[in-house]
SELUMFI-937217 format. One record per residue (C-alpha): residue number from 1; x, y, z. Coordinates in steps of 0.1 Angstrom, whole numbers, plus 5000, padded with zeros to 4 digits. Layout:
// SELUMFI-937217
SITE  num     X     Y     Z
SITE  NUM     X     Y     Z
...
//
This chain:
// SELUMFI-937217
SITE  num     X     Y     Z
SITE    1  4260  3080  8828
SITE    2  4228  3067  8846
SITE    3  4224  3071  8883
SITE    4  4223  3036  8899
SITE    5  4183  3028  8909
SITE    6  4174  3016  8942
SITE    7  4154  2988  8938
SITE    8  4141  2977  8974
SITE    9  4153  2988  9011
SITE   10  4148  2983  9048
SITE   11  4163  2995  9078
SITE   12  4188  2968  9070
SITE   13  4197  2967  9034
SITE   14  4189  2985  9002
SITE   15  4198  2969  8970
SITE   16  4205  2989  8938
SITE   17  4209  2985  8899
SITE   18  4243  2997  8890
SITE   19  4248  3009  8859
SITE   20  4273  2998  8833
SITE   21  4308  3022  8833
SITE   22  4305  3027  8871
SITE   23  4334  3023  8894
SITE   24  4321  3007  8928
SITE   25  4352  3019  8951
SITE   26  4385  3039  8946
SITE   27  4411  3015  8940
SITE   28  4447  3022  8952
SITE   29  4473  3015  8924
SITE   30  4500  3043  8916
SITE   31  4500  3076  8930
SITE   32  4495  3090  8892
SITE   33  4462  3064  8891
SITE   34  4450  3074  8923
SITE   35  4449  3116  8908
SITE   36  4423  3099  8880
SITE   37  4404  3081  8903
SITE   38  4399  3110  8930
SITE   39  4380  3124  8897
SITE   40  4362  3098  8884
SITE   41  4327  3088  8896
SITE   42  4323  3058  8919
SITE   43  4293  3040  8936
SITE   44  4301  3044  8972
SITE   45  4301  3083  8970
SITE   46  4269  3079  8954
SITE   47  4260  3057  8985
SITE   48  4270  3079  9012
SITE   49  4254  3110  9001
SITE   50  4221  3090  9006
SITE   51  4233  3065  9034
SITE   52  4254  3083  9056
SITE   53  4249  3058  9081
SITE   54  4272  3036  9055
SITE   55  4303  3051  9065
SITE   56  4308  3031  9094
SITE   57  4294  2999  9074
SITE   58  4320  2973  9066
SITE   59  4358  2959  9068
SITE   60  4371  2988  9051
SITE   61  4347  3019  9054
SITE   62  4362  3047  9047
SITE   63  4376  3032  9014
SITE   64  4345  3008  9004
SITE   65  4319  3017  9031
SITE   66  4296  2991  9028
SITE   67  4304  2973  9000
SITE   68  4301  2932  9010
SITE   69  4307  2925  8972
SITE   70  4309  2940  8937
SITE   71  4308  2942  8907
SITE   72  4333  2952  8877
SITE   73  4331  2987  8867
SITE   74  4318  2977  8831
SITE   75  4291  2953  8845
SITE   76  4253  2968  8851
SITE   77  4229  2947  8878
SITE   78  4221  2939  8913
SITE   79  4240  2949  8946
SITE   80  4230  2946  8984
SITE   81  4244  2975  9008
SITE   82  4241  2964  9040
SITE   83  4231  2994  9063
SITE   84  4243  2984  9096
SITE   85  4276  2963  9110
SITE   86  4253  2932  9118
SITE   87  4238  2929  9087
SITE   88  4271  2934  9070
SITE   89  4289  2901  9089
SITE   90  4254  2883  9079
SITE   91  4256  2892  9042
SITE   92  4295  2885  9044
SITE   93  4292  2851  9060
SITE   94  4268  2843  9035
SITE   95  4289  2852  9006
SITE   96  4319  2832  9026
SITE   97  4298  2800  9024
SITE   98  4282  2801  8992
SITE   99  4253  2806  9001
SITE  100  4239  2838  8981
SITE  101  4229  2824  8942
SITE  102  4239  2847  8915
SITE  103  4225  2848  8886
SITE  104  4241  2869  8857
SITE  105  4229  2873  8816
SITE  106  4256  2877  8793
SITE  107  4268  2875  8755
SITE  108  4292  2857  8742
SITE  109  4305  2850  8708
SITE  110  4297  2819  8689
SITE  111  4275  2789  8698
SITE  112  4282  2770  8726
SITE  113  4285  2735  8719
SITE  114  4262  2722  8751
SITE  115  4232  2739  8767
SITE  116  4241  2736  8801
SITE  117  4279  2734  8814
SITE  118  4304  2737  8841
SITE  119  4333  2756  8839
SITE  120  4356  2747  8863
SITE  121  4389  2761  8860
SITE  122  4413  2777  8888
SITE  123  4423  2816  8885
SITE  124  4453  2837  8893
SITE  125  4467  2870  8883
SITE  126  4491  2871  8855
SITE  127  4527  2882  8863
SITE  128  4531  2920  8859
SITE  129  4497  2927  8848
SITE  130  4461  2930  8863
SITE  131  4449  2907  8847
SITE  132  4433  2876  8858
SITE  133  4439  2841  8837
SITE  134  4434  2807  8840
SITE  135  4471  2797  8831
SITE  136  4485  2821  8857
SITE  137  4505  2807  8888
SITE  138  4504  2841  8909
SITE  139  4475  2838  8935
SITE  140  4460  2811  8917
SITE  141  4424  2803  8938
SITE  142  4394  2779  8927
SITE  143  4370  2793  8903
SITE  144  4337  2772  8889
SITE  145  4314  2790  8867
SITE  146  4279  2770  8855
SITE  147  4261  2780  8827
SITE  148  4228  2776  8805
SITE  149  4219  2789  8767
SITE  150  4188  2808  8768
SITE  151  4191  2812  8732
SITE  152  4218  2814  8697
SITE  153  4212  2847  8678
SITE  154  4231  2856  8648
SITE  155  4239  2895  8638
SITE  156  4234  2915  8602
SITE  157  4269  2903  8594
SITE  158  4259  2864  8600
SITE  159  4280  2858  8630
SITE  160  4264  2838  8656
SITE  161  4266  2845  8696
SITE  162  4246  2831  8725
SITE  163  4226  2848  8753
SITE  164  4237  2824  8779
SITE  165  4221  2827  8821
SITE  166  4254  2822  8841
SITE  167  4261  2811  8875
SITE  168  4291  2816  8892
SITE  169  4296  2790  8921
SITE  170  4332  2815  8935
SITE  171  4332  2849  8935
SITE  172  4369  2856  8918
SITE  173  4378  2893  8898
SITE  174  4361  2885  8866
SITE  175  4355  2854  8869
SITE  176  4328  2854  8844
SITE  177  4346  2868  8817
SITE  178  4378  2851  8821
SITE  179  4365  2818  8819
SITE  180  4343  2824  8789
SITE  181  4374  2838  8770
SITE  182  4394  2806  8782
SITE  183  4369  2781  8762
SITE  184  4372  2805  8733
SITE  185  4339  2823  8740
SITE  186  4346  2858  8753
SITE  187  4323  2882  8757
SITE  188  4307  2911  8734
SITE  189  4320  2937  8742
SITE  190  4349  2927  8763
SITE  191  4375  2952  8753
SITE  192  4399  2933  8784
SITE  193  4397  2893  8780
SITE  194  4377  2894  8744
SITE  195  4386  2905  8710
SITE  196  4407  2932  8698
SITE  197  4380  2941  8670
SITE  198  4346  2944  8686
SITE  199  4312  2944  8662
SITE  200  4303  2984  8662
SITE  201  4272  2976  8680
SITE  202  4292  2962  8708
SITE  203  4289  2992  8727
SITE  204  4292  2979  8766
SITE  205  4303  2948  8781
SITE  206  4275  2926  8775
SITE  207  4272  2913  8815
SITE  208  4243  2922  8836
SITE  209  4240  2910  8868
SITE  210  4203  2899  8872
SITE  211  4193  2881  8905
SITE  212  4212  2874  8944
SITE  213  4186  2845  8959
SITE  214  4195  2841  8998
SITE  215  4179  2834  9031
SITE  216  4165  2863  9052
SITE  217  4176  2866  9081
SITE  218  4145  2884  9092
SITE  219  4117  2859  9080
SITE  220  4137  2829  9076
SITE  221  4126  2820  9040
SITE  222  4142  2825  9004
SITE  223  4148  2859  8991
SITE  224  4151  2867  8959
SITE  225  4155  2898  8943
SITE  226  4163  2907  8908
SITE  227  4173  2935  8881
SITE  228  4158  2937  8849
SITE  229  4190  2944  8820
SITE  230  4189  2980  8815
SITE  231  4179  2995  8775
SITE  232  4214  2995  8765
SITE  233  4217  2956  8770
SITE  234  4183  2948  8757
SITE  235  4181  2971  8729
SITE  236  4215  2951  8716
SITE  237  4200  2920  8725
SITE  238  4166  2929  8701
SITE  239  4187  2941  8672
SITE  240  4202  2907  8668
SITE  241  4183  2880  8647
SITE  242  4171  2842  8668
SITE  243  4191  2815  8649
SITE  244  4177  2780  8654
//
């Protein structure tokens, strides 16, 4: 797997790309899960080695030391690491509030019907499970997602998808690919929310988080920083033929 690249830092913040199949924290479930994950790779040890200052960095630090947001393990793109307790309650207010723009590219299956859309449909976890629905009653919290096609493409087997920009307005546990899935556009390569049988060149969950826009605390104007997709996602992307 790829090492995450660090893409700017300050004495305050560095912000990295994070690749696809990396785990940002341990996550607590079963004692039988928890022997896995003690094994398995994860972002924050990654962090720490080159950050030690981290481990006194946010709510939870020794479990997710600063970590004021994430993304899923199968997602690749942008993340801020605060590097000090102040800057940490800045960045976390401003999450809070909505007022960090995301911007995410992704791929979904078929052609969606409008250009530009809003999504707007509560989430909750579904009884038993981990999983995250729109029908669910458990923990059920607002969740608005907007999008806009970029472009429809169509692969060697004639099936049409569309490389959509998304922006998520909430900041729920797979928000993103939940919804899509709900109006009956999951995502390649969602092996979770999307289809059972995947196209074989669906090799990764095709979601890249590209861009976090915000005010700087420090200068006081818009900054915007942003992750190009890494070759995986764009090689996928150029195999696939533009369909008008």
């Amino acid at each position: 797997m790829p090492e995450p690249k660090v893409i700017y830092e300050d004495k305050n913040f560095v912000v990295i790309n994070k690749p696809a199949g990396l785990l940002v924290h341990v996550v607590k479930t079963s004692v039988e899960n928890d022997a896995v994950r003690k094994t398995e790779p994860v972002l924050t040890s990654w962090l720490l080695r080159r950050y030690p200052e981290l481990k006194k960095v946010g709510d939870d630090p020794e479990n997710r030391p600063g970590i004021v947001h994430r993304l899923d393990r199968d997602t690749s793109g942008i993340m801020i690491i605060p590097r000090n307790q102040k800057y940490f309650e800045y960045l976390k207010d401003l999450f809070k509030n909505r007022q960090i723009q995301k911007t995410y590219i992704a791929l979904v299956f078929g052609k969606l019907s409008n250009l530009t859309g809003i999504i707007n449909k509560p989430i909750g976890i579904k009884t038993g499970t981990t999983k995250h629905s729109v029908v669910a009653t458990k923990m059920v919290k607002e969740a608005v997602t907007e999008y806009m096609v970029l472009k429809i493409l169509r692969d060697s087997r004639g099936e049409l998808f569309s490389l959509i920009e998304v922006y998520p307005k909430t900041g729920r546990t797979h928000q993103i690919r939940v919804h899509f899935a709900s109006i009956g556009h999951s995502l390649a390569g969602d092996k979770m929310y999307g289809r059972k049988n995947q196209p074989d060149w669906a090799i990764r969950l095709m979601l890249h988080a590209q861009s976090l826009e915000f005010m700087s605390e420090i200068t006081g104007s818009r900054l915007k920083i942003e992750a190009l997709p890494p070759e995986d996602f764009e090689k996928i992307i150029a195999s696939l033929e533009s369909s008008a």
